[in-house]
LUMGUDREN-990972 format. One record per residue (C-alpha): residue number from 1; residue in one letter; chain; x, y, z. Coordinates in steps of 0.25 Angstrom, whole numbers, plus 5000, padded with zeros to 4 digits. Example, Ala and Ser with C-alpha at 12.3 -4.5 7.8 and 13.67 -1.06 7.14 Angstrom:
<sites>
+------+------+-------+------+------+------+
: resi : resn : chain :    X :    Y :    Z :
+------+------+-------+------+------+------+
:    1 :    a :     A : 5049 : 4982 : 5031 :
:    2 :    s :     A : 5055 : 4996 : 5029 :
+------+------+-------+------+------+------+
</sites>
This chain:
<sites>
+------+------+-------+------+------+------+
: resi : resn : chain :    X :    Y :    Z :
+------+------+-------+------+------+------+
:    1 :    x :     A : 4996 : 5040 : 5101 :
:    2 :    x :     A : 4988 : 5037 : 5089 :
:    3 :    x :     A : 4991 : 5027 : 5080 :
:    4 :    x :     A : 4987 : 5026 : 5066 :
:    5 :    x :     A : 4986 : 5014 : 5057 :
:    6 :    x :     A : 4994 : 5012 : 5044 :
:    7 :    x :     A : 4987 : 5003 : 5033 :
:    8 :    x :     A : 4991 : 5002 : 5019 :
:    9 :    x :     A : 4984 : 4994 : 5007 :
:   10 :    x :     A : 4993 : 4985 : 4998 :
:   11 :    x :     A : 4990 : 4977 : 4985 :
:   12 :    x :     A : 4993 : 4976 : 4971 :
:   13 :    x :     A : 4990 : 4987 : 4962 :
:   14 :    x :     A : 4973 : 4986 : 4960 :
:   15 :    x :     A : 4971 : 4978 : 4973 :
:   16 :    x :     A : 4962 : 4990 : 4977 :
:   17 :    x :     A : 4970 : 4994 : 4988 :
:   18 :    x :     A : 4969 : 5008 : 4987 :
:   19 :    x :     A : 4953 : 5006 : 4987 :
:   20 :    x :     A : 4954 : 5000 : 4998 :
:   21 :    x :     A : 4963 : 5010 : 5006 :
:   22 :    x :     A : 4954 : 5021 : 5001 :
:   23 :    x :     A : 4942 : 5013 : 5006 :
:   24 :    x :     A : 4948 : 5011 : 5020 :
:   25 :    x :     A : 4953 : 5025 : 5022 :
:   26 :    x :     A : 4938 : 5030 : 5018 :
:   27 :    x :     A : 4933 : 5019 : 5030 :
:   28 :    x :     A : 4943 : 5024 : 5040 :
:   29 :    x :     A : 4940 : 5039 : 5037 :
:   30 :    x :     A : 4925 : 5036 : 5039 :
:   31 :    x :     A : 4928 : 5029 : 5053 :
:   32 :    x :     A : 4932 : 5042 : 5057 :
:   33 :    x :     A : 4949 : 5038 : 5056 :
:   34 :    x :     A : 4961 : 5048 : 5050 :
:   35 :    x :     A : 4964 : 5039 : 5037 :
:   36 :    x :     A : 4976 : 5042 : 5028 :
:   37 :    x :     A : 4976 : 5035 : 5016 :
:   38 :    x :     A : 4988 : 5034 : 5009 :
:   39 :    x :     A : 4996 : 5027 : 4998 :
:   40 :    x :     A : 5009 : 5023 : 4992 :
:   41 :    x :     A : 5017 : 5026 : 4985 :
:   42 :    x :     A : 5013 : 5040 : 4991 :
:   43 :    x :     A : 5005 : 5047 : 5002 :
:   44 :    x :     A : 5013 : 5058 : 5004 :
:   45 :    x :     A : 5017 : 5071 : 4993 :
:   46 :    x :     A : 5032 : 5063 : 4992 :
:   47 :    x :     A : 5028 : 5050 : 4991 :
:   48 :    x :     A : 5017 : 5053 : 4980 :
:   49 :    x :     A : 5026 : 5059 : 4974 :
:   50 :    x :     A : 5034 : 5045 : 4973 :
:   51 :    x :     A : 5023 : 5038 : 4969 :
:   52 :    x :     A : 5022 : 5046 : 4956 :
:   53 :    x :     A : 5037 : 5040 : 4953 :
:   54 :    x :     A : 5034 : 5026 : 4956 :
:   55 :    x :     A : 5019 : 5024 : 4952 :
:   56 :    x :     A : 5021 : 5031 : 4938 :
:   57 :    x :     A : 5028 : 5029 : 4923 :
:   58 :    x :     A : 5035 : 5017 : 4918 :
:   59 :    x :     A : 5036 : 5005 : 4926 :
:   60 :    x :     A : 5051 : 5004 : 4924 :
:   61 :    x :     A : 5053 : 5016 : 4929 :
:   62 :    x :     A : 5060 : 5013 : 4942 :
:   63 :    x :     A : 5066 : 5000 : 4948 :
:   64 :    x :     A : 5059 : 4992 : 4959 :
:   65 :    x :     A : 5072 : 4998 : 4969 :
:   66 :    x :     A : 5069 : 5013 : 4966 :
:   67 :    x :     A : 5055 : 5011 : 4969 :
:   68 :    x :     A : 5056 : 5005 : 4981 :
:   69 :    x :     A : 5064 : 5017 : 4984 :
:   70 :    x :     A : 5054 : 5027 : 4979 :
:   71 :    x :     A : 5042 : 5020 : 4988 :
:   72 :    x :     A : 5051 : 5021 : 5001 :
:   73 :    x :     A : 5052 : 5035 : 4999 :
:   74 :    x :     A : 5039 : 5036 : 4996 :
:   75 :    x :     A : 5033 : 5029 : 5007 :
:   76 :    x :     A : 5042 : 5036 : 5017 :
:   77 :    x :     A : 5037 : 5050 : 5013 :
:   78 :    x :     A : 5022 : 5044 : 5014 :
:   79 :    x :     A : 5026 : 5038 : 5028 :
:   80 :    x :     A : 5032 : 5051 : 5035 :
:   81 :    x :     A : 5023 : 5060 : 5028 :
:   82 :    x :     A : 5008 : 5053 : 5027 :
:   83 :    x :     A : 5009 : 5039 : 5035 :
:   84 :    x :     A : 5015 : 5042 : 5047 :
:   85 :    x :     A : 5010 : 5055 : 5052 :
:   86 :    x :     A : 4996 : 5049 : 5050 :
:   87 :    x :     A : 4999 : 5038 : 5058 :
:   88 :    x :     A : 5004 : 5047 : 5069 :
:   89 :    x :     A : 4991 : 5055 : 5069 :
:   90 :    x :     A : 4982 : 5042 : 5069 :
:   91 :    x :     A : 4977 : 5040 : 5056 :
:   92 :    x :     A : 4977 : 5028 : 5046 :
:   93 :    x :     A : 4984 : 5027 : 5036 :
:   94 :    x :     A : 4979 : 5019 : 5025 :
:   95 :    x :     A : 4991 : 5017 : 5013 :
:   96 :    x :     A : 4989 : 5011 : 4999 :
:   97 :    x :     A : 5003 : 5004 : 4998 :
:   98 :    x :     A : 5013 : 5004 : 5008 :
:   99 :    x :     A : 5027 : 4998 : 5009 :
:  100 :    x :     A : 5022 : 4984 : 5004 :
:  101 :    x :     A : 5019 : 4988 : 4990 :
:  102 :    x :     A : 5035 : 4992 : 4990 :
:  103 :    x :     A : 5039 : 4979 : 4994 :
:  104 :    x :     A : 5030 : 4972 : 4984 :
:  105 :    x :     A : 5033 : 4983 : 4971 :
:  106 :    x :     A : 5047 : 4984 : 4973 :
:  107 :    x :     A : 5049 : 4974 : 4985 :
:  108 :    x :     A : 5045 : 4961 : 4977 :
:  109 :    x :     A : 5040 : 4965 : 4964 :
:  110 :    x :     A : 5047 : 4975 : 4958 :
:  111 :    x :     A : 5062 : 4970 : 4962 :
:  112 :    x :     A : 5067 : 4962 : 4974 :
:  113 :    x :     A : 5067 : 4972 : 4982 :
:  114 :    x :     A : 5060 : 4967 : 4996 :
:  115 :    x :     A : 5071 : 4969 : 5005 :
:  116 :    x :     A : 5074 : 4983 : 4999 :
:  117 :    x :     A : 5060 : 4988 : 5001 :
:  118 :    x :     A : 5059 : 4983 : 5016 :
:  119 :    x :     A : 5074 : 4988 : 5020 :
:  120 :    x :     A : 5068 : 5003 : 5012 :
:  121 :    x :     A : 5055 : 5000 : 5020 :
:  122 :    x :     A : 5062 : 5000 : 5035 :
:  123 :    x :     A : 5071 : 5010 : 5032 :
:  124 :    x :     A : 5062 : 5020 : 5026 :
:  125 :    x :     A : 5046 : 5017 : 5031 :
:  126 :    x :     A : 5048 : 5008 : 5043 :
:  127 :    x :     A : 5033 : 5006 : 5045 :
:  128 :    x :     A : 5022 : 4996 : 5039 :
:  129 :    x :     A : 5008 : 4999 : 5039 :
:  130 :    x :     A : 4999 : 4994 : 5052 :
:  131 :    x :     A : 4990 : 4986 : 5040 :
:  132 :    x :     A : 4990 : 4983 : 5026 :
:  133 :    x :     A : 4979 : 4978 : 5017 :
:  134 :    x :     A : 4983 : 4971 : 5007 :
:  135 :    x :     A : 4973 : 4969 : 4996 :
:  136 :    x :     A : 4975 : 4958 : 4988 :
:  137 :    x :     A : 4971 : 4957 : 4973 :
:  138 :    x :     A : 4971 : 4947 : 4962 :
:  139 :    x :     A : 4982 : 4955 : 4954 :
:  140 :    x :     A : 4977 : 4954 : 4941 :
:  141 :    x :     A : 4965 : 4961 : 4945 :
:  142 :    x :     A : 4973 : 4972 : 4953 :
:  143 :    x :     A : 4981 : 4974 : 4941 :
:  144 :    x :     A : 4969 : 4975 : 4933 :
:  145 :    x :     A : 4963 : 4985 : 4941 :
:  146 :    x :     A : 4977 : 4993 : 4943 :
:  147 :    x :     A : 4978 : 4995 : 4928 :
:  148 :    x :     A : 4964 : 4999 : 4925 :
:  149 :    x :     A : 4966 : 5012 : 4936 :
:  150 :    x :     A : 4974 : 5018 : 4923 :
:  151 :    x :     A : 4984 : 5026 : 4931 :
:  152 :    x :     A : 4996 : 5033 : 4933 :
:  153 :    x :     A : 5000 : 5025 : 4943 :
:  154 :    x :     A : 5002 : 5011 : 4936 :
:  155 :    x :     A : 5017 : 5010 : 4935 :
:  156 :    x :     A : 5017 : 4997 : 4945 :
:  157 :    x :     A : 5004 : 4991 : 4938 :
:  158 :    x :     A : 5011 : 4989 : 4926 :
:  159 :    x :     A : 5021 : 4980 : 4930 :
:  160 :    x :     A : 5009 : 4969 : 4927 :
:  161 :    x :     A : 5002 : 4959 : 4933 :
:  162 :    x :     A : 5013 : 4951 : 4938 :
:  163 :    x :     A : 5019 : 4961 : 4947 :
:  164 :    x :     A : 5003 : 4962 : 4953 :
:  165 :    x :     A : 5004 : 4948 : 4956 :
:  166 :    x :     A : 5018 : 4946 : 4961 :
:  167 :    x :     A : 5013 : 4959 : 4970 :
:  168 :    x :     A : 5000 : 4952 : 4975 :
:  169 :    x :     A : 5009 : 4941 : 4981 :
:  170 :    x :     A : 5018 : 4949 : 4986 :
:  171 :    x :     A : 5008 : 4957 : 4995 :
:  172 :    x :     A : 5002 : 4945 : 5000 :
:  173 :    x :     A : 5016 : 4939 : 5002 :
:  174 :    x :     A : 5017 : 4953 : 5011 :
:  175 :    x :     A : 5004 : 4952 : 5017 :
:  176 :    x :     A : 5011 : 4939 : 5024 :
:  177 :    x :     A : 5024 : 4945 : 5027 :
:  178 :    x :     A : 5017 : 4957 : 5035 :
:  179 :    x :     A : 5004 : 4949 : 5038 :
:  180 :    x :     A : 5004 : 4957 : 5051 :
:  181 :    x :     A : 5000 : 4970 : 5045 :
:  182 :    x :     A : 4995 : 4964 : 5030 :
:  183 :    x :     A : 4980 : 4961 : 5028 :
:  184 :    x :     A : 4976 : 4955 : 5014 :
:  185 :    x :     A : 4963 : 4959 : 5007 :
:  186 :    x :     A : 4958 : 4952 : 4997 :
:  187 :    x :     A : 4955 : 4964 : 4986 :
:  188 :    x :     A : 4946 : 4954 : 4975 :
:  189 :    x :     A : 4933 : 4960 : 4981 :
:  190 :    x :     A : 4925 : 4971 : 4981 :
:  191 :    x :     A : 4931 : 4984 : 4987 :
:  192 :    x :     A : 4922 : 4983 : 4998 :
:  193 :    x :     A : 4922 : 4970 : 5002 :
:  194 :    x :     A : 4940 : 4973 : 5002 :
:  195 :    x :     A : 4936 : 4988 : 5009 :
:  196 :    x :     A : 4928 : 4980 : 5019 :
:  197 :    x :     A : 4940 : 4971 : 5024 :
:  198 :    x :     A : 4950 : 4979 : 5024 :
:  199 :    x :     A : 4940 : 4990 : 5032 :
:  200 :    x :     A : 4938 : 4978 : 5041 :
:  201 :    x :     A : 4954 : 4974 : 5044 :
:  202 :    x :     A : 4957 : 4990 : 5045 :
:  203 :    x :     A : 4945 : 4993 : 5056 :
:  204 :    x :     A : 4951 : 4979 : 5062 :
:  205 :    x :     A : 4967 : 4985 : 5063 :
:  206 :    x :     A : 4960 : 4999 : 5067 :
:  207 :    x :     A : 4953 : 4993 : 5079 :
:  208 :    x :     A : 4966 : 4987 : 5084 :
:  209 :    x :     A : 4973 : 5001 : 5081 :
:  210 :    x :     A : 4974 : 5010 : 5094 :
:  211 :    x :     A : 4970 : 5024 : 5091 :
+------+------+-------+------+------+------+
</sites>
């Protein structure tokens, strides 16, 4: 049967992680593989949908326990709808966040929430990506660079450069917990000096991947 390969991009917000699974998708399309790229919160009409509610308005505007709630059901409309039929057929799937980002935003971050999030996680999603790059950033820069995009979608940003450097640890602390499927990326570089590594470690974990 064939088998496809999950990978999902995680870091702070301004790391450049969605450059960088952009980047990749176009490589792998060039090399002649079915790519999916994909995001979250979102990825699917339902879980867009979501994202609208928790990416938007006042920062206040739901606790750290609805949200965990409102990503769950997000990510499992993405998974059954988007993830795992592309899988199935073979194809890579390359997702900006996945089910780290909720245990670091409402996990550690936003409320203690940790335990909750994995018990939501096994119940509901059952599955973790095959790889996941993490790249790393100084935060003040990422936040920085978050802010100046001028979006919509700035409702986690402006919780402040604390919660950006408590979330850079957090992720590197996560890196070490799933060091079997984490690989860390130093993001202070030029974009193609990080497009080139992560290239390298993806064609790497592709080789090893029967098709």
């Amino acid at each position: 049967m064939t088998q496809g390969l999950f990978l999902s991009f995680e870091g702070i917000d301004g790391s450049g992680k969605s450059t960088q699974a952009r980047r990749l998708a176009e490589h792998l399309r060039t090399r002649g593989r079915e790519v999916v790229l994909t995001r979250e919160p979102g990825g699917s009409p339902g879980a867009e949908e979501i994202r609208r509610l928790v990416l938007e308005g006042d920062p206040d505007r739901w606790s750290a326990e609805t949200e965990a709630l409102l990503f769950t059901a997000a990510r499992r409309d993405h998974m059954e709808r988007t993830i795992l039929p592309a899988l199935e057929r073979g194809a890579v799937v390359v997702c900006d966040r996945f089910a780290d980002s909720t245990r670091m935003y409402q996990g550690l971050s936003r409320g203690d929430l940790r335990a909750v999030v994995d018990k939501l996680h096994a119940l509901m999603i059952g599955r973790e990506p095959d790889m996941t790059l993490l790249i790393d950033m100084d935060p003040e820069t990422g936040l920085s660079r978050a802010l100046g995009r001028q979006g919509t979608e700035e409702r986690f940003e402006t919780f402040g450069a604390d919660l950006q450097r408590r979330m850079r640890q957090g992720f590197l602390a996560l890196a070490e917990e799933y060091a079997d499927r984490f690989v860390v990326i130093d993001g202070n570089r030029t974009l193609e000096a990080v497009a080139a590594e992560v290239t390298q470690v993806v064609e790497a974990r592709l080789a090893e991947t029967p098709a």
